[in-house]
C-alpha positions in Angstrom: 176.2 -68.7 72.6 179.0 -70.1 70.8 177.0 -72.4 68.6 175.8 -69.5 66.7 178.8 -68.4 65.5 182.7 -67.9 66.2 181.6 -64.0 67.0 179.9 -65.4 70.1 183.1 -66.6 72.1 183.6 -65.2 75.2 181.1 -62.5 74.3 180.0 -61.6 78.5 184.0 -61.5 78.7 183.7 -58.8 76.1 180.9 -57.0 77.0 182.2 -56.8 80.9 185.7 -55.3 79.4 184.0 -52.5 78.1 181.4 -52.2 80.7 183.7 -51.5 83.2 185.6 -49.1 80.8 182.8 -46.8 79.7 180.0 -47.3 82.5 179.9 -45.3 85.8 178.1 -45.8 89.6 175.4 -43.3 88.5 175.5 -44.2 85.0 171.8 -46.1 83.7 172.8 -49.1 81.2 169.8 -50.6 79.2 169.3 -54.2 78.7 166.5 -54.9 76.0 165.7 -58.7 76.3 167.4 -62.1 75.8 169.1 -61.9 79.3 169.3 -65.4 79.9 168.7 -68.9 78.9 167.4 -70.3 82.0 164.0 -71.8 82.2 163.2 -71.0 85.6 163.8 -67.7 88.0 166.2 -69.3 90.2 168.4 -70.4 87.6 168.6 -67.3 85.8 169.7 -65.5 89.1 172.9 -66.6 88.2 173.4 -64.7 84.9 171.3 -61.2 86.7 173.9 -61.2 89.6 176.9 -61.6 87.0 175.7 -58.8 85.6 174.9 -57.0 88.7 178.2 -56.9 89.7 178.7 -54.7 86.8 179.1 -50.8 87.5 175.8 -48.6 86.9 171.8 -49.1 87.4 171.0 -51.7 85.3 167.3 -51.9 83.6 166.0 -54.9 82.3 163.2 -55.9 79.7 161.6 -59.2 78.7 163.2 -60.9 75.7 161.2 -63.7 73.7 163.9 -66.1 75.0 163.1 -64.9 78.8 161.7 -67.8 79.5 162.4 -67.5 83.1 160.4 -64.2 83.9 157.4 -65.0 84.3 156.4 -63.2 87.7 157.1 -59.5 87.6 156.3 -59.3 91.1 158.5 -62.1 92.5 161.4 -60.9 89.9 161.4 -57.7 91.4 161.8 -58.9 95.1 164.4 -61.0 94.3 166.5 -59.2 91.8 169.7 -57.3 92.9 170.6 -53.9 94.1 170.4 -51.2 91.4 168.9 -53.5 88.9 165.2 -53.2 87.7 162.8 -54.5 85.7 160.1 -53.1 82.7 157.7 -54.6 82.1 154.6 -52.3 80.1 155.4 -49.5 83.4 158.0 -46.8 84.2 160.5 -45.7 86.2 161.8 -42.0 86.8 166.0 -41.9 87.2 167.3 -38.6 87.5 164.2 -36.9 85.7 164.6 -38.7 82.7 161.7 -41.6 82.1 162.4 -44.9 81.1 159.5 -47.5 79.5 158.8 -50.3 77.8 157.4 -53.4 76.6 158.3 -56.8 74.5 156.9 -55.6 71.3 156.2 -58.1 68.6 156.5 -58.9 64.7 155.2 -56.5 62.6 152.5 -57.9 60.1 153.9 -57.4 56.9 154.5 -60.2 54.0 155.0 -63.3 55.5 154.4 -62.3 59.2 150.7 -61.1 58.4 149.4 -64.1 59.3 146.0 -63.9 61.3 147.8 -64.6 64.6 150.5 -62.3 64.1 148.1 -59.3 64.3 146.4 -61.1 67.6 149.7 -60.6 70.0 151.1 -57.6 67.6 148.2 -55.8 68.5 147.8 -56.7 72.2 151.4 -55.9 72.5 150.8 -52.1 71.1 148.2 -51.7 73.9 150.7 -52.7 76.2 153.5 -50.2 75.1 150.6 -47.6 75.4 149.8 -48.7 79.1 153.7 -48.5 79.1 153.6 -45.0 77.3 150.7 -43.6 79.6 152.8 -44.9 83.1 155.4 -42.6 81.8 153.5 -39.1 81.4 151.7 -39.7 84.5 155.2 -40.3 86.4 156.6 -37.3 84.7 154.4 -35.2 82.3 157.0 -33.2 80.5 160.5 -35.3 81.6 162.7 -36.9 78.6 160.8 -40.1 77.9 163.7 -43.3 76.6 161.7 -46.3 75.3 162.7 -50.1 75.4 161.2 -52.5 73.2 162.8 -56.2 72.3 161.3 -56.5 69.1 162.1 -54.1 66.2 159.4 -51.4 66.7 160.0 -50.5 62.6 162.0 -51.9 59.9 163.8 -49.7 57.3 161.2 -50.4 54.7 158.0 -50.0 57.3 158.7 -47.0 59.5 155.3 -46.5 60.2 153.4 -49.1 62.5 151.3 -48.8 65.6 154.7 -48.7 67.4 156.0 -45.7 66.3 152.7 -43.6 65.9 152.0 -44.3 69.8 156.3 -43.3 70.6 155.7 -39.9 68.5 152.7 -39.3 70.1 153.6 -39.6 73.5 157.3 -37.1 72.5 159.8 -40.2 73.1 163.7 -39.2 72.4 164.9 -42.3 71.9 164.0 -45.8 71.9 166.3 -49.0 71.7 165.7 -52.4 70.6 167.2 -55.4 70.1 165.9 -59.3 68.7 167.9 -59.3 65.2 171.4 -61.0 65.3 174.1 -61.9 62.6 172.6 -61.8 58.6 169.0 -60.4 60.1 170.8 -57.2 61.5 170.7 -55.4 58.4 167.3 -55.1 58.6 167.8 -52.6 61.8 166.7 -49.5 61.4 169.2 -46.6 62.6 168.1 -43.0 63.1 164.9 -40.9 63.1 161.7 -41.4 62.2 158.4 -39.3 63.8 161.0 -37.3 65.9 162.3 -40.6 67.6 165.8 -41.7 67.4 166.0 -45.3 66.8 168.7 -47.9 67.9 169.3 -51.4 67.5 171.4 -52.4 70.7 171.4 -56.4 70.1 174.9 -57.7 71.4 176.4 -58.6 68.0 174.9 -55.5 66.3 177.5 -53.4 68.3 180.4 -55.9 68.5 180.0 -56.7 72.4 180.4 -53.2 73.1 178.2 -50.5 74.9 176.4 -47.6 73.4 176.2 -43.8 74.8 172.3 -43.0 73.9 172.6 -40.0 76.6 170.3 -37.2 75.5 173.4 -35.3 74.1 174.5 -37.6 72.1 173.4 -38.0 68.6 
């Protein structure tokens, strides 16, 4: 990671100093996509038992740079204790429901293009499949969202994203995708009774975030 920037050095080294300073056993740590840069499964095992070593229960989504997931099925069987994977399901910890799905760029100026709206609006189907898994694993439990992509942008904070995460009563929802100058186009707080956070690595200076339920 250090080609993109002087930021980037040593950032795991980072990230693991303040892991093991803030997470728990029983603590649940979300990991919103861009895990690895392998190109196949067996490769990237190396990076996913790194960070299994890591304290807590560790949930994983798909990144665009995931290149290496490609099975969900043969990912699971192989990935390590305590660590999962989303992908457009759910998964009950503790009463509180965590889901999610890749997302996509929204269509708006440039990214409007024809194709665009093709995968952005296969991709809200799939965070309503995602949405759906959730109320029927727990109909009135505290529903966390994942998404890589951006679900709204400070200017657009209405899309099919965030209609379908008001609808189905989602607390929070964290994202990641935008690093270095495109970060200030994160959107922080609430919109549609979500809370909103951009998690991406440099985004939060290689350093966790609380998003417990209490916590604002």
């Amino acid at each position: 990671m250090d080609v993109f920037g002087p930021q980037w050095k040593d950032h795991f080294e980072k990230i693991r100093k303040d892991w093991n300073e803030k997470v728990q056993p029983e603590d649940v740590v979300l990991i919103p996509g861009d895990i690895s840069w392998a190109m196949q499964l067996d490769d990237a095992l190396t990076d996913l038992r790194q960070i299994a070593e890591l304290p807590g229960r560790i949930l994983l989504l798909r990144g665009n740079h995931d290149y290496w997931w490609s099975s969900l099925t043969q990912l699971r069987q192989r990935l390590p204790q305590d660590m999962y994977a989303l992908q457009n399901d759910a998964l009950v910890l503790d009463g509180v429901v965590f889901c999610g799905t890749r997302g996509w760029n929204i269509p708006i100026g440039q990214d409007a293009d024809e194709q665009t709206v093709k995968i952005y609006n296969r991709e809200v189907g799939r965070l309503e499949l995602s949405l759906k898994e959730a109320r029927r694993r727990s109909e009135d439990g505290p529903v966390i969202a994942m998404m890589h992509y951006p679900p709204l942008y400070p200017e657009c904070q209405e899309t099919g994203f965030t209609k379908l995460l008001s609808e189905y009563g989602v607390v929070r929802c964290v994202y990641g995708h935008l690093h270095g100058p495109s970060i200030r186009r994160g959107f922080l707080g609430r919109a549609g009774g979500v809370r909103y956070d951009l998690v991406s690595c440099d985004a939060l200076h290689f350093q966790l975030k609380n998003i417990s339920l209490n916590q604002s």
